[in-house]
MARVEX-74594 format. One record per residue (C-alpha): residue in one letter; x, y, z. Coordinates in steps of 0.1 Angstrom, whole numbers, plus 5000, padded with zeros to 4 digits. Layout:
REM residues N
AXYZ ...
This chain:
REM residues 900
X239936352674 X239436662696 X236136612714 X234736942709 X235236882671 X233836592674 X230536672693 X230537012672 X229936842639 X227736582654 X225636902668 X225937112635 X224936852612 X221936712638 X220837092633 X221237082593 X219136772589 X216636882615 X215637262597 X215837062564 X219237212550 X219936902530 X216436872518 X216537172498 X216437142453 X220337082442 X219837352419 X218937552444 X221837412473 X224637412444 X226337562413 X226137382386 X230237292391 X230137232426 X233237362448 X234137312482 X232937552509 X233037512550 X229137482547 X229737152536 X232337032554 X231636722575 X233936522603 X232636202613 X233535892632 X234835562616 X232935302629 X233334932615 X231634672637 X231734772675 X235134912669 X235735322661 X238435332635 X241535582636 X240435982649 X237936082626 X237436152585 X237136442567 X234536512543 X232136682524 X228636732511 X228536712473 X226136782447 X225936382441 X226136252475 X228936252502 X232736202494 X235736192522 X239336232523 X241536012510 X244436052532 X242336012559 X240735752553 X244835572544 X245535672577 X242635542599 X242635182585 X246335192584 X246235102543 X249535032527 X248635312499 X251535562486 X249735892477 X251936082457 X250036472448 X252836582426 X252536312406 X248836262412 X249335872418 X248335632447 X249735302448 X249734972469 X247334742480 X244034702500 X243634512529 X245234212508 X248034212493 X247334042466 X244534322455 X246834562443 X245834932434 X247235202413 X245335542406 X246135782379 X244536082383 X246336232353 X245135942329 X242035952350 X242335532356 X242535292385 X243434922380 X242634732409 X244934352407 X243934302371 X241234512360 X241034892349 X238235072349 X238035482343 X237535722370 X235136032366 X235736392378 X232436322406 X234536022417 X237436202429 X237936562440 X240436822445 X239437022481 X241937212503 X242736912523 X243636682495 X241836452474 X238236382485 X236336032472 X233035982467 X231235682496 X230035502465 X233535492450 X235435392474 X233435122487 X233635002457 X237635012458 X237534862494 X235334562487 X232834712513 X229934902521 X230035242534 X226835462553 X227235802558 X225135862588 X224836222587 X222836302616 X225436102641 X228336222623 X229435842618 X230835632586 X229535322589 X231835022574 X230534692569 X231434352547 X230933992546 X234333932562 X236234032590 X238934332578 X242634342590 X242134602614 X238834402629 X240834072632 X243734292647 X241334432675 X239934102679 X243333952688 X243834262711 X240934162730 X241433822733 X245133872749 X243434122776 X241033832786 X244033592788 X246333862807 X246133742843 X244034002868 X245034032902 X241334082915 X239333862892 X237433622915 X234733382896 X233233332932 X232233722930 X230133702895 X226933532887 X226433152894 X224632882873 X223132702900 X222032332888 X221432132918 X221131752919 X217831592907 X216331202912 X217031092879 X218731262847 X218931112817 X222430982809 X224831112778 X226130792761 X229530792745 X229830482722 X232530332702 X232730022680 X234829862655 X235329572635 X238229452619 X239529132595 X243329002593 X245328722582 X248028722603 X250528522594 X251628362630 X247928342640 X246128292605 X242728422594 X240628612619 X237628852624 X237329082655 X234229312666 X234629512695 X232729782712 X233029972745 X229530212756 X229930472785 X227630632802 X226730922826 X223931092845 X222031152874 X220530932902 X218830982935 X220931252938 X224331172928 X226131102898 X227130802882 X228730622855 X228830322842 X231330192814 X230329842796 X233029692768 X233429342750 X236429122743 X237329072703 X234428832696 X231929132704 X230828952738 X230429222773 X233829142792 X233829382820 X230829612835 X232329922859 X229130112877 X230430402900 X227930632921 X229730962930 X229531342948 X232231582939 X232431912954 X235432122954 X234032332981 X233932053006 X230532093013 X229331713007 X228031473040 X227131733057 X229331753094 X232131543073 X232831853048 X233431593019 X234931702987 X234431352972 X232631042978 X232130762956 X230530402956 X231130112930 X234030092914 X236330322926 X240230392931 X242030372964 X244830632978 X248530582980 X250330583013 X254330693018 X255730333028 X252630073027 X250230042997 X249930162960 X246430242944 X244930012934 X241029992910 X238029752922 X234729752938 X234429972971 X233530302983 X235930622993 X235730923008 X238131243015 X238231623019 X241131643004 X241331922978 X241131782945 X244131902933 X246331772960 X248631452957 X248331132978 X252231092979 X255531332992 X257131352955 X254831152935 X251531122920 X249530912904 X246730992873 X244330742860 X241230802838 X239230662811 X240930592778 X238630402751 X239530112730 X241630252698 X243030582718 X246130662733 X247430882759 X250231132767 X252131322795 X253531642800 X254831752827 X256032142828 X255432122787 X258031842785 X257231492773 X256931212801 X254730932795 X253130762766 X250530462773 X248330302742 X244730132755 X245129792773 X241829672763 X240029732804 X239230102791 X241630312814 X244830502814 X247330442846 X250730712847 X251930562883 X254530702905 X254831032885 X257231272901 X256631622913 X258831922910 X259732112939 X257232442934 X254532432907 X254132142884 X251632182856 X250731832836 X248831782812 X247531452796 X246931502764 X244231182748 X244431082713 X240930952692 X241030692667 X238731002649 X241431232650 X239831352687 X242231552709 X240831522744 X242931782773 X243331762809 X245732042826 X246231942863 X248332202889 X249832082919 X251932282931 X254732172961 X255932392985 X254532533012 X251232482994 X251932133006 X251532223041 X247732193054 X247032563069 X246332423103 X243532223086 X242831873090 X242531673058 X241231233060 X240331003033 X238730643040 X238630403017 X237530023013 X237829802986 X237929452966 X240929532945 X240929372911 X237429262913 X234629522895 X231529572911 X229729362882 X231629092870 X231428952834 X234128742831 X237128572852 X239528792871 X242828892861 X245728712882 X247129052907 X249229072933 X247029262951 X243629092949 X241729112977 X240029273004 X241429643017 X240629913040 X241730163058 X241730533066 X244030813068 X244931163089 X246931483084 X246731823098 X248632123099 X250732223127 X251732563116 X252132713079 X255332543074 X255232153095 X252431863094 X251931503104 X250031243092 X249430893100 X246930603078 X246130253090 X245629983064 X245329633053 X245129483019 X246529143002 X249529102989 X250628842967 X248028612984 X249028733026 X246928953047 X249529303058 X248429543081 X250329913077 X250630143106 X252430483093 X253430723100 X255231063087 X256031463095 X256631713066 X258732033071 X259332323051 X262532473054 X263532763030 X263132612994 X263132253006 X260232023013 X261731773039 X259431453050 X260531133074 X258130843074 X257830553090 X255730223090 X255529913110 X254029593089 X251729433118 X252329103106 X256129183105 X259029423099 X259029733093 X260530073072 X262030423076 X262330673047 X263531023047 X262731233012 X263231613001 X262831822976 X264832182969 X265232402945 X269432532945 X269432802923 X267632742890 X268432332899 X265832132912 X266831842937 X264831542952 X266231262971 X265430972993 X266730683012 X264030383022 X265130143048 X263329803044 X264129633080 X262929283091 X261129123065 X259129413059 X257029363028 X254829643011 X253429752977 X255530072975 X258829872969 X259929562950 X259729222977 X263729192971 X264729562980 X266429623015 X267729963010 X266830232981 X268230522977 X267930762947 X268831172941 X268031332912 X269031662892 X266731852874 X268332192852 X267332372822 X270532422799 X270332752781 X272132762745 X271133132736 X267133182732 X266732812732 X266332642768 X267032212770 X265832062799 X268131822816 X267431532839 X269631312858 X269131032882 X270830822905 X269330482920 X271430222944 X269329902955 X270529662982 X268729342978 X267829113005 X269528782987 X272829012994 X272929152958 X273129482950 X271929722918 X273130042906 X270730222878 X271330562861 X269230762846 X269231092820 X267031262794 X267731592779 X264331742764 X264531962739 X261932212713 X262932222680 X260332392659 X257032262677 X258231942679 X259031832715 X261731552716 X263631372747 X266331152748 X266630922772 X269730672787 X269330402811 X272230242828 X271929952849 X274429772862 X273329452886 X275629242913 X275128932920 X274928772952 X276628432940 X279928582919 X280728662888 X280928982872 X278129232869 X275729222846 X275829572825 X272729712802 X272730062787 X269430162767 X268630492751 X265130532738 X263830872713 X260631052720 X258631272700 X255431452697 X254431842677 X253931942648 X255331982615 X253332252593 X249632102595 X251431742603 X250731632641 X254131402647 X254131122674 X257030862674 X259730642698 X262730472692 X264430212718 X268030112709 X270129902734 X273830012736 X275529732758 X274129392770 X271529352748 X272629542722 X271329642689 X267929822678 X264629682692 X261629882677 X260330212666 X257030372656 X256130682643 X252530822635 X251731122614 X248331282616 X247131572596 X243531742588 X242331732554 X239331962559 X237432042587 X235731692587 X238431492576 X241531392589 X243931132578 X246430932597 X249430712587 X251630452608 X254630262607 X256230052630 X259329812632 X259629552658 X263329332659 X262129042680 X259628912652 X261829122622 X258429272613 X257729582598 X254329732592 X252430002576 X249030132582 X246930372565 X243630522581 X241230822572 X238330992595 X235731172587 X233831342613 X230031372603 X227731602621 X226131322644 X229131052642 X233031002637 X234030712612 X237330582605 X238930292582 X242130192584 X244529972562 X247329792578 X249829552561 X252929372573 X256429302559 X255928922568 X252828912545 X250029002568 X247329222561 X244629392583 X241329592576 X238829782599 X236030022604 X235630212636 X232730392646 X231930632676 X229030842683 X227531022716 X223631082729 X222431322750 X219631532761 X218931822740 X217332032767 X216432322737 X214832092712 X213631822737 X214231452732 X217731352728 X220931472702 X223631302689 X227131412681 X230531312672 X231831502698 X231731312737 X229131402757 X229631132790 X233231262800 X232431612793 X230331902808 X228132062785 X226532392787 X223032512765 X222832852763 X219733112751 X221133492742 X218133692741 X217634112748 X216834202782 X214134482775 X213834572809 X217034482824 X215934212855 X218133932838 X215433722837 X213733592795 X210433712793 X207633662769 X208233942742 X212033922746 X213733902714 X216933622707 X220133762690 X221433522665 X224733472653 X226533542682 X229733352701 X229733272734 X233533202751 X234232952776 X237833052801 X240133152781 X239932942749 X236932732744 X234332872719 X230632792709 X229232802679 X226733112670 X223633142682 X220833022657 X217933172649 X216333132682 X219333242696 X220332962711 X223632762712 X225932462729 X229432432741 X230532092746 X233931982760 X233632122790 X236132052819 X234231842849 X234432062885 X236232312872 X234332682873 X234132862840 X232833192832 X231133172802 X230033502781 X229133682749 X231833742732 X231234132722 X233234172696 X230333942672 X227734162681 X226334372652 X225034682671 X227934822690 X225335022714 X224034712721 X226334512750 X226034232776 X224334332803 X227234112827 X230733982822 X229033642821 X227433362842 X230133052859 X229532732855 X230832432875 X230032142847 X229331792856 X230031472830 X227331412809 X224731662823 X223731972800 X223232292824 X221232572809 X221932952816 X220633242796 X222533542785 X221133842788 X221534142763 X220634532768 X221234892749 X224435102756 X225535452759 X228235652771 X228935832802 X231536122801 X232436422820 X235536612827 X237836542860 X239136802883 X240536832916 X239237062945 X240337412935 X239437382898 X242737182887 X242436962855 X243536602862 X244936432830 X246536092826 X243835922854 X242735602855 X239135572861 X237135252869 X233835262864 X231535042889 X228034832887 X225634772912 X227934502928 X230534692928 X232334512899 X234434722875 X232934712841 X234934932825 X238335142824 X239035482813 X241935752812 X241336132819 X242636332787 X244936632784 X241836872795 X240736622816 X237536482798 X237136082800 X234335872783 X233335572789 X231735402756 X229435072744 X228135092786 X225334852789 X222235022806 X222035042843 X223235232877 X226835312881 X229635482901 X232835592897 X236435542915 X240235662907 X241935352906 X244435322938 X247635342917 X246235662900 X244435792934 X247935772950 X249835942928 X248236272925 X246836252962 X243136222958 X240735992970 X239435742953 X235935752952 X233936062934 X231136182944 X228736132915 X227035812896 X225335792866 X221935582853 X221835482819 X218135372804 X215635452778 X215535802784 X219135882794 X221335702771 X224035982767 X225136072802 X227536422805 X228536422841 X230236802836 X232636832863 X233636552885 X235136692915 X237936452928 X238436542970 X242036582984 X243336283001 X243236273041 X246436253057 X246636203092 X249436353108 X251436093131 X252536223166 X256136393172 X258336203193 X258736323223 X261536573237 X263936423257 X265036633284 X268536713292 
């Protein structure tokens, strides 16, 4: 709507209610058939929520209230209405399509789905422009209610449910948040500072379950289980601790870990530590010598968190609960699948990485119906390269062994004492070198690893040699790479095992390894199948010899992602005879299926051992938001047993319970009831909550929304809470609404990993009421609830019209408009005569720039010389004419004249 419309009918009808136009008798103000005159024409703004709705309504002043124009009104909420004048009918439906409407003017009905009701003369009229309503009328078509707000020229729309064009907007938003910006830095924006305290009370996740069979191998039988972890605060560090029974119900292993993480390196003070831990802890993985190992030590690094112990490979291993399983994706293909073992963890070893960015994410299952997610990116390139920085880690440990033992330990090959440390540091941006000494156990024999390697980036390859001498003999040479050829990704390498050289890296029989693998993603019109091939040839040091092949062809079909893979092993023997041949294929599959979640494998052997093995396939689905349901089936071939189970959840507010049903095609039959609930401080209410959802693993962040009255950012006696408002976490984590005392929790947060968490605007009920800041970041810590407080304050506007030094109107400009930080809040363009508004601006001190693209284009500069302060007093700010100043060009020198 033209702006000097607009601010004319605001101004006109300001002036009408102010000298008491509309106050006047009716008798007096109107015939006794009223008839449309320009005295009584009104123009106002659609307003519905915070959002202003199409360019503006028609209306008019009537003898019983307000009525506006039907056309209009089709047109700014985009209604699927046919308005036909000549035959004075409207048809369609509204916002619904299953609330059909039809209006005969003629027969002077309208039926709305399946009820008629009559329409009277007052309720719709004939004016120039077309057929005005009356407010009262067509909210009552709409399903709404509708203000005319005279004095502000504004139709207010409200309803107890979100309309289609609010839910569109919504939607709109929500993609700009997720749309990447080039400049958005969380470092630059306000910080939730929670630093470390003596003691915190820890958040407790617990899980129990107890269960009765008859088993037919086995016979009768009753298990009760139960695993409790925990996490907090102490003496200035966190810890966690993790206790869990054997089947009888009796403790079995006790893990206690004492830990800093800091992704700013900023731990130990001259050391520059991004991690340190005590207790039970993991070791690192080195390029020829040991694997990572899990037992009672301490380690240290300032590596970045993100970065991978290994060349090509990486290792993940976290906490996985009795009853829950775990999967891996790698790129958003299928990789890994690992149920619980019973010690309370989740191990996906040797996991390869992709030349450039690999982005995996481990996705863990609840017996509840919980969906726990962990997105990890580690890129490989010349990220890979140290930028002339030096990186260590030191670790050492009794692998095996936890820092509390219960019970007797688990046989291992690699019990024992270990220790060790390790170097690297960047030459330049594209070569580094690195070197670790280390001595563990291994299968009972003390080893002492001196290594060795240089990394070199060349192009798109990643090229690293290694080498390693065993101190108590042999030793090894190994020469990876990784390239991308085209769209095809390539790795490779060839380990030389030389004099007896024994290690944890390699099997104790291999002499020579050598394996290259293709990696391509086949392209069948839209549709895109990732493709992986591998081969493996192993010399054996009893003179044998193995060649092993490897494919699997990934594929989407309809949110469900399915691989199938082939393995091919054929195996010489050193004493004669013919190979030995084995060819297995094996069916994965995970997605969903309408509101079914799908998981499922298949393993099938094809030569040698032929025939099919097992399968399993589990369908999940949501009966309600508190209950889910879940069904099983399984096949196994070596025991020709078959089995079914059955198992429903239903989540209450403090605790998760599930049963489950299981039976067997041999006769047995299986019954149990799990149980898992988590505590934690409640830092609003005091004392301690409880919750279905977990607190220990999680970060956790309380938050008070309240109006900033005087705009310091800081809660004050007086200040007012705003309830029923969402906060957002990143991109798609959400909170519930604010209560009545405006406060409210977001749970599920990831651990060391900064989030920006804010108001999300569009829930607001006063659009002229905004946050006063894009939010405050949080760096959450398990089991620890931080508190922040949001802060909100009034808005106006701030307009003005744009011209250039000489008088010239500048139209089509971007302008940025700048807090006290220098932040841009918000983003407006210059119209056809120049005038720009900025709207819903939260109350303070601002400036304004052309943005650079903008600035460039039509030669100015980009800052303008003007600012504007929005308060109590000034909440409508015209800036008249903002005078953009002509870009300065320097001239560059003429070359000089050679002479002849």
């Amino acid at each position: 709507m033209h702006r000097f419309l607009q601010k004319a009918a605001k101004a006109f009808t300001a002036m009408a209610v102010a000298t008491g136009m509309f106050t006047l008798p009716v008798a007096s103000a109107y015939a006794a058939a009223w008839q449309p005159n320009e005295d009584d024409a009104l123009l106002f703004d659609v307003r519905v929520g915070q959002w202003r709705v199409g360019d503006g309504v028609r209306g008019y002043q009537t003898d019983s209230g307000v009525c506006v124009d039907f056309a209009d009104v089709i047109i700014a909420f985009d209604l699927p209405l046919r308005l036909d004048k000549k035959s004075r009918r409207a048809t369609g439906w509204l916002f619904e399509e299953s609330r059909t409407f039809t209006l005969d003017r003629e027969s002077r009905l309208v039926q709305i789905m399946n009820k008629t009701s009559a329409v009277a003369e007052s309720d719709v009229r004939d004016v120039p422009e077309g057929w005005c309503v009356d407010t009262k009328t067509l909210a009552a078509w709409l399903n709404v209610d509708i203000k005319a707000d005279l004095s502000n020229a504004l139709l207010i729309i409200s309803a107890d449910r979100k309309l289609p064009f609010e839910l569109a907007e919504e939607r709109k938003s929500r993609a700009g948040k997720v749309r990447p910006q080039k400049e958005f830095d969380l470092s630059s924006l306000p910080q939730a500072r929670d630093p470390y305290k003596m003691f915190r009370k820890p958040s407790i996740d617990v899980v129990a379950s107890v269960g009765a069979a008859h088993d037919k191998p086995v016979g009768r039988r009753i298990e009760a289980r139960y695993e409790i972890y925990a996490s907090g605060e102490i003496a200035g560090a966190s810890f966690d601790a993790r206790l869990s029974s054997d089947d009888r119900g009796i403790a079995e292993n006790l893990r206690v870990r004492a830990y800093r993480t800091d992704p700013n390196g900023a731990l130990l003070g001259p050391l520059k530590a991004t991690h340190w831990a005590l207790g039970d802890v993991a070791t690192n993985v080195t390029p020829l010598g040991i694997q990572t190992t899990a037992g009672r030590g301490a380690f240290v690094t300032n590596r970045p968190l993100n970065r991978p112990d290994s060349f090509d490979r990486t290792v993940f291993r976290g906490e996985l609960p009795n009853g829950w399983d775990a999967e891996l994706y790698r790129n958003e293909q299928l990789i890994g699948y690992v149920q619980s073992r019973g010690d309370g963890r989740y191990e996906f070893l040797d996991v390869q990485l992709f030349y450039g960015q690999n982005r995996f994410e481990i996705v863990l299952y609840g017996p509840q119906g919980q969906i726990r997610r962990d997105v990890k990116m580690i890129p490989v390139g010349l990220g890979s390269i140290p930028p002339r920085e030096t990186y260590y880690w030191a670790a050492v440990q009794d692998s095996g062994r936890d820092l509390i033992n219960l019970d007797s330990v688990d046989p291992s090959d690699f019990l024992g004492v270990r220790g060790g440390f390790g170097l690297e540091r960047g030459l330049d941006p594209k070569t580094s070198v690195a070197a670790s000494l280390f001595t563990s156990v291994l299968r009972g024999n003390r080893q002492y690893y001196l290594e060795g390697s240089v990394r070199r980036a060349i192009g798109p390859t990643l090229l690293e040699l290694a080498s390693a001498a065993n101190l108590a003999g042999g030793y090894a040479v190994r020469g990876q790479l990784l390239a991308q050829v085209g769209e095809t990704l390539v790795s490779g390498e060839s380990a030389w095992l030389l004099g007896g050289y024994e290690s944890e890296r390699y099997d104790r029989d291999v002499r020579h390894f050598n394996s290259i693998s293709f990696d391509h993603s086949l392209r069948f019109g839209r549709h895109y199948f990732p493709l992986r091939a591998e081969l493996r040839y192993i010399d054996r040091t009893d003179g044998g010899h193995r060649l092993e092949a490897e494919s699997r062809l990934s594929f989407n079909i309809k949110k469900i992602n399915s691989s199938i893979e082939l393995e091919w092993v054929k195996d010489y023997s050193p004493f004669g005879g013919g190979p030995e041949t084995r060819l297995d294929t094996s069916l994965r599959l995970s997605g969903r299926i309408g509101g079914l979640r799908l998981r499922g494998e298949a393993t099938l052997g094809l030569m040698g051992d032929r025939g099919f093995r097992e399968s399993k396939i589990t369908g999940e689905w949501r009966a309600g938001e508190t209950s889910d349901w879940k069904v099983e089936a399984g096949y196994s071939n070596s025991d020709s047993r078959g089995r079914l189970a059955l198992g429903h959840t239903r989540r209450f507010r403090h605790f998760g319970l599930t049963g489950q049903l299981e039976v067997a095609s041999d006769g047995s039959v299986a019954a149990g009831l799990n149980l898992a609930f988590s505590i934690g401080p409640d830092p609003h209410k005091g004392g301690m909550r409880f919750a279905s959802e977990k607190l220990a693993s999680a970060g956790q962040a309380f938050a008070v929304v309240f109006h900033d009255e005087n705009a310091d950012g800081i809660r004050q006696a007086g200040e007012t809470v705003q309830k029923e408002v969402e906060l957002t976490a990143g991109l798609s984590a959400r909170g519930p609404p604010t209560d009545a005392q405006g406060r409210t929790v977001i749970d599920g947060l990831q651990p060391y990993e900064p989030v920006l968490i804010g108001i999300d605007a569009s829930t607001l009920p006063d659009p002229f009421v905004q946050p006063a800041t894009g939010g405050v970041v949080v760096t959450p810590r398990p089991g620890i609830p931080v508190i922040i407080e949001l802060p909100l304050v009034s808005a106006g506007e701030i307009s003005g019209n744009l011209q250039r030094e000489g008088g010239r109107i500048l139209s089509g400009v971007d302008i940025e408009l700048l807090d006290r930080n220098g932040r841009v809040v918000k983003t407006t363009r210059s119209e056809y005569d120049g005038f720009f508004l900025f709207e819903f601006v939260p109350y303070g001190r601002y400036s304004l720039r052309i943005t650079a693209i903008s600035a460039n284009v039509v030669g100015v500069e980009m800052a303008l010389p003007t600012a504007a302060e929005l308060g109590k007093n000034s909440g409508s700010i015209d800036l008249g004419i903002v005078i953009a100043r002509a870009a300065q060009r320097v001239a560059g020198l003429a070359p000089p004249v050679q002479g002849p």
